[in-house]
N, C-alpha and C positions, 0 to 999 in steps of 0.2 A: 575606580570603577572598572568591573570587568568587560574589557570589549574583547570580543571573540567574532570568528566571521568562518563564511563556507565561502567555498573557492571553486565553482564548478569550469569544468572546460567545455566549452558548446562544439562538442566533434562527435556528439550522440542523445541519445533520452538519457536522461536520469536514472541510473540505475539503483535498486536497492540498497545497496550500500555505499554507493554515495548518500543517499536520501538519509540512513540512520545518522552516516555524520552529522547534517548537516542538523537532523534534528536531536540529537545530543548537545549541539554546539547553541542550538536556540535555547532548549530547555537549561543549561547551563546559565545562560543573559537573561531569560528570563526568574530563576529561582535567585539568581543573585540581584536583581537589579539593576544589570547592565543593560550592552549593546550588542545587537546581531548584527552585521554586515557579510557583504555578498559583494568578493573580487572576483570579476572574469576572468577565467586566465585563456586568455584566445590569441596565446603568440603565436600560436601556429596559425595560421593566416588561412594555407592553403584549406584546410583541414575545419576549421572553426566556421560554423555557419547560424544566422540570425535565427533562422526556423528553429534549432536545435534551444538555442537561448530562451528562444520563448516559450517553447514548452516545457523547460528545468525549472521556468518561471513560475510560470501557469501550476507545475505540478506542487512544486512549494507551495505554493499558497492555496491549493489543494488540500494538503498535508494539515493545512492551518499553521502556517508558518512565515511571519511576520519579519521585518527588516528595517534598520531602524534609520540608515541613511540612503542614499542613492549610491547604486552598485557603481566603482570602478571596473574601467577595462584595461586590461595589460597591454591592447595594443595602442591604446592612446598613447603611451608613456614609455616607450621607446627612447626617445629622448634625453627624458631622466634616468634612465638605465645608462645608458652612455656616460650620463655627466656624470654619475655617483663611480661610474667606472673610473671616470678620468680621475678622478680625489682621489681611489685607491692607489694609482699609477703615480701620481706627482708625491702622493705619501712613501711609496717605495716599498706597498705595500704588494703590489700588481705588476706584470709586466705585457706589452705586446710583442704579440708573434703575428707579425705578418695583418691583417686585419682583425683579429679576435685579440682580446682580454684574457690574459688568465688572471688568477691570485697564486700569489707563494703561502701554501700552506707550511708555518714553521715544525718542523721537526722534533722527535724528545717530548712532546709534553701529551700528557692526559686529557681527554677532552671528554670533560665528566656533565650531568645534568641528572636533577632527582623528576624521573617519570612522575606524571602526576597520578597512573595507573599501576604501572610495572617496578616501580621505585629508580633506586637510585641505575644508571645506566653510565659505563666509560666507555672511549674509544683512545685507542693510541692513534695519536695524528700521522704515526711513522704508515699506516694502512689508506691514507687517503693522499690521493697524488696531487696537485699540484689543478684548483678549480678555475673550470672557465664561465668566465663571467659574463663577455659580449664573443659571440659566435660569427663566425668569420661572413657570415651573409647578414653581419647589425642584428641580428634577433637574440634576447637576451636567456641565457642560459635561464633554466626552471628556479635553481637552489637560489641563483643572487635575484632573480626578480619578484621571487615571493621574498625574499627578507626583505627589501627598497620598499617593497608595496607595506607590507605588514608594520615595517618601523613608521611609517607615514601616515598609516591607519590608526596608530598608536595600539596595536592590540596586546594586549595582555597573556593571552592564555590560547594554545592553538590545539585543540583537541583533533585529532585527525587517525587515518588508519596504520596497524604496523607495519604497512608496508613502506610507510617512510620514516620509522628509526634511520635507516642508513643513511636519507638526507639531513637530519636534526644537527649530527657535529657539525658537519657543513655549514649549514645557515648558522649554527653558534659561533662559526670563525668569525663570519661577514659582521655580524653584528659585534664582535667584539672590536674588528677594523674599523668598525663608525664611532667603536667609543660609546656603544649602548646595552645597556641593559636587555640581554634577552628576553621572548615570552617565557610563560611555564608553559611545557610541553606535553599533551596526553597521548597515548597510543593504544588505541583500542585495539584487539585481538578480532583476525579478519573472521569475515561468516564463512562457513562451512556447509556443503550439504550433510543431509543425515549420514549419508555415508563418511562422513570425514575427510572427503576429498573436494577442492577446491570447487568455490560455489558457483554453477554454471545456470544453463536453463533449463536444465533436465532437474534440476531437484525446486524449481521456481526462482532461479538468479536473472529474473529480467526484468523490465524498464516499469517504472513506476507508472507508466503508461497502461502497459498492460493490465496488472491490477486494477486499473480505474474501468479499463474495457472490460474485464472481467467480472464487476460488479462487487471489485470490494471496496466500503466504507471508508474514504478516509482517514477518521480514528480509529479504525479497525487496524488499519497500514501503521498506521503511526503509533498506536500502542504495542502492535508485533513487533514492531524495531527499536522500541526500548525496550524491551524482554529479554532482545539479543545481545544486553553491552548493560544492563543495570536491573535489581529489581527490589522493591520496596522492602523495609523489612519487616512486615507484617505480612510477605509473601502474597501480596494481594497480585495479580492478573491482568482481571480488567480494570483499566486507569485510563479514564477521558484524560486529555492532555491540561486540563485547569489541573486535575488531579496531581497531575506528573511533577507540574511546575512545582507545584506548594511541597512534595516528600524528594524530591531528588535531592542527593548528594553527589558528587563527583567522585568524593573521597570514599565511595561505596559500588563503584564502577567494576565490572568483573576483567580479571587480568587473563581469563583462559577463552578460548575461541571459542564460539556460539556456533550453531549450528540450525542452521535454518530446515524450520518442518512445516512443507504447508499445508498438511495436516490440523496442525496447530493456530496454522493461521486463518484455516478455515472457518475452526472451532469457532473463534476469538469474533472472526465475521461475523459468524450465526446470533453471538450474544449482541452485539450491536445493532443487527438485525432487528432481533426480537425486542429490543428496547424504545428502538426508533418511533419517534412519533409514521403515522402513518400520512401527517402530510407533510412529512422530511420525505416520507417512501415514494409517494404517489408520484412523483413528474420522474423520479428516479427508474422506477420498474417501469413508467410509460413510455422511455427512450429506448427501455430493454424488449418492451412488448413488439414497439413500432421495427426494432432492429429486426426481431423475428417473423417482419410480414402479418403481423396482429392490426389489423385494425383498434385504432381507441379514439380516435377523431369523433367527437360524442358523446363519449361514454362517459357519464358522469361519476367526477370521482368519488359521490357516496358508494356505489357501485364498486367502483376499483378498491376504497376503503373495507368493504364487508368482504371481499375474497381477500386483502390482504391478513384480515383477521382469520383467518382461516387457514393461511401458511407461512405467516410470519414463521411461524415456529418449526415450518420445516426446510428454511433454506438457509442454504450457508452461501451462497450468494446472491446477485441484483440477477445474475445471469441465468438463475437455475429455477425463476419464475419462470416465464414464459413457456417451458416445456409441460408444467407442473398444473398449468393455470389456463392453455391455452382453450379449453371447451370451455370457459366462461367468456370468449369471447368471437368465437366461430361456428357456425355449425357443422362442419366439414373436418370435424378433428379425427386421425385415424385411433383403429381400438389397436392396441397392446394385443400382441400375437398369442401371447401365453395368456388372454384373458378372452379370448373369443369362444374358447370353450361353455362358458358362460350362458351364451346367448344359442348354444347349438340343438340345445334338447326341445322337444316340443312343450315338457312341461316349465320350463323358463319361459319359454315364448304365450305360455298360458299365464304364469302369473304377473308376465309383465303386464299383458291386456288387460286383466281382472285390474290387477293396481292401478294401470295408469287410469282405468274407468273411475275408481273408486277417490285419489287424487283428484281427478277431473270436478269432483263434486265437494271436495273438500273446503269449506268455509272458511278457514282458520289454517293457514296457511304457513303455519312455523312448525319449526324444527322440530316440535315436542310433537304437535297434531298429527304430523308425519309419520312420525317415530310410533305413536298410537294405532295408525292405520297398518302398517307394517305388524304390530307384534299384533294383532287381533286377526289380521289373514293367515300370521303361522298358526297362530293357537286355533284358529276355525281348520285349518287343512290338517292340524295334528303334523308339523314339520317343525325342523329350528329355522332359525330367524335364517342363516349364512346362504340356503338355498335359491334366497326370495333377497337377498342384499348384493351378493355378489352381481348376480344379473342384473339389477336395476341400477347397481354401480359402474358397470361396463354399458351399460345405454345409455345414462347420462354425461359419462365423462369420457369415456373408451380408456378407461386405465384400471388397472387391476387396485391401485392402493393410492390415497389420497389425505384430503381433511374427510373429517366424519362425513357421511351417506346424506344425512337427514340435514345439517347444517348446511349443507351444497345444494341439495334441494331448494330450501330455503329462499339462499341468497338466488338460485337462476328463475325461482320462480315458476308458478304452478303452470302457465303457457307453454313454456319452454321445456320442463320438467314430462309432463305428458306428452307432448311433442316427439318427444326422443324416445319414450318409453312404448310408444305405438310403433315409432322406425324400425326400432330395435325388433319388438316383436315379430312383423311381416317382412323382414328383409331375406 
């Protein structure tokens, strides 16, 4: 059985490319019918804090990403570092200096492994000095406490990033000092910003945290971070993570470094978006309304439901409501600078009065009745429609560009609707 495991260290947020490993490493246990496990590595003592743990936690399972036993911690098992130390040392395997462990790495030989990504991969041992394994203040070197923990875990297969090729011979000595069978080793190709230079936060290289502040989707997160290390070969895109589990291959894994665009990952949001049930959306944009000083305490969310139909389909993020959406639920919203023009002429300020009169008395109160009233006052005044739209768009919402005129009407309704349309006029 494939057991495989993510190893995060609690000395920060989870950052994106931690997150892809860790969800590569899932969808790998889950397409096989293995195990996912989750080792702490919190030997750094001073460094490693509980708050940090719990939100690498929290974000995981965010992510939608499941675990199949209870996480070890590196600092518990100190101890057993020592002892496994002491076996190498009494084997004649090891030596001490002083308080610290090393191993005698032997000389002359090939230290080969077939990547499970990159293929086959050697190292001459004559390039690797001489490993330390317990460190002269008892804390146990990275390379020997992840093989101790990993051979205990029984894992199989350790899919991780390229930045530790150059630990792999390492932990393949240790393991062959125990007399065991190593994992198979993957090494995925690190994220890149679009410019090809190493991926920071200036190109979106930050904590999975962010992103969720941000208002991006979850599966949105997690289908962009399998894009960057695999992709189906029917070149399909968007893949809910069921999706992912059922066509992933490993053996289909890309060997060149991805490059993070978020851009792309905007895109990807927006479709998720637009997909979403809109009582997945509802308590989701009410957290984003309430963060922007939006009253919703009330508001029922049939309510909240008919404005999200109305711009489901023009946000690429949770975050890019409330600016977008905010006159459905204040009366105090400012107008768009470059849209006040609108509202400056006397003859705008005349057809808003006639319209909002005419509204006022309107029986049949939808989108279409609206839209009716509208094109029968241009055709009586001999004008186009845009003269008599613009302005009534700019006193109902104070924004130059929206969902449809007539469908916005609609949803705030014929009180509110006239209301603003008389503001507008005498201000």
């Amino acid at each position: 059985m494939v057991r495989v495991r993510f190893a995060p260290s609690p000395t920060g947020f989870l950052h994106v490319g931690s997150a892809r490993t860790a969800i590569f490493n899932w969808l790998f246990a889950r397409h096989s019918g293995g195990r996912f496990l989750i080792r702490v590595e919190d030997t750094d003592l001073k460094r490693s804090e509980t708050r940090f743990l719990g939100e690498i936690l929290e974000d995981l399972k965010w992510l939608g990403l499941d675990w199949d036993e209870e996480p070890i911690f590196q600092s518990h098992r100190f101890d057993v570092y020592r002892e496994k130390a002491d076996e190498l040392v009494a084997a004649g395997k090891a030596y001490k200096d002083g308080d610290a462990v090393l191993f005698k790495v032997e000389p002359g030989r090939t230290i080969a492994y077939d990547d499970l990504i990159h293929g086959r991969i050697s190292v001459e041992s004559e390039t690797i000095k001489d490993q330390v394994l317990i460190k002269s203040d008892g804390s146990p070197a990275y390379n020997f406490s992840c093989v101790v923990d990993d051979a205990f875990l029984g894992i199989t297969h350790i899919l991780r990033g390229d930045d530790h090729i150059s630990n792999t011979p390492k932990q393949i000595v240790f393991y062959e000092a125990f007399g065991l069978t190593p994992p198979r080793f993957g090494h995925m190709p690190l994220i890149l910003g679009t410019d090809g230079a190493k991926l920071s936060k200036r190109h979106g290289g930050v904590s999975v945290e962010e992103y969720k502040r941000e208002g991006f989707l979850p599966e949105a997160l997690a289908n962009y971070l399998v894009l960057l290390g695999w992709m189906p070969k029917d070149g399909r895109e968007v893949m809910p993570p069921e999706e992912a589990v059922r066509l992933f291959e490993i053996s289909e894994m890309n060997d060149v470094q991805a490059k993070f665009d978020l851009q792309k990952l905007r895109w990807l949001n927006a479709e998720y978006i637009m997909a979403a049930s809109n009582t997945r959306l509802i308590p989701l944009v009410k957290e984003h309304l309430a963060a922007a000083g939006l009253t919703v305490a009330g508001v029922p969310d049939a309510y909240i439901s008919k404005v999200l139909d109305l711009y489901k389909i023009r946000a690429k993020t949770l975050a890019e409501f409330p600016p977008m959406i905010d006159c459905f639920f204040r009366e105090d919203f400012a107008y768009d600078e470059d849209g006040v023009k609108h509202l400056a002429s006397p003859e705008s300020r005349e057809y808003l009065t006639v319209l909002a009169d005419q509204l006022a008395g309107l029986g049949d109160f939808t989108h279409a009745a609206i839209e009716e009233v509208f094109r029968r006052f241009a055709e009586e005044r001999a004008i186009k429609v845009g003269p008599i739209v613009h302005p009534a768009r700019m006193a109902i919402s104070g924004k130059t560009k929206g969902a449809g005129l007539f469908e916005m009407m609609e949803v705030l309704g014929r009180e509110r609707v006239v209301a603003r349309m008389r503001r507008a006029a005498h201000a």
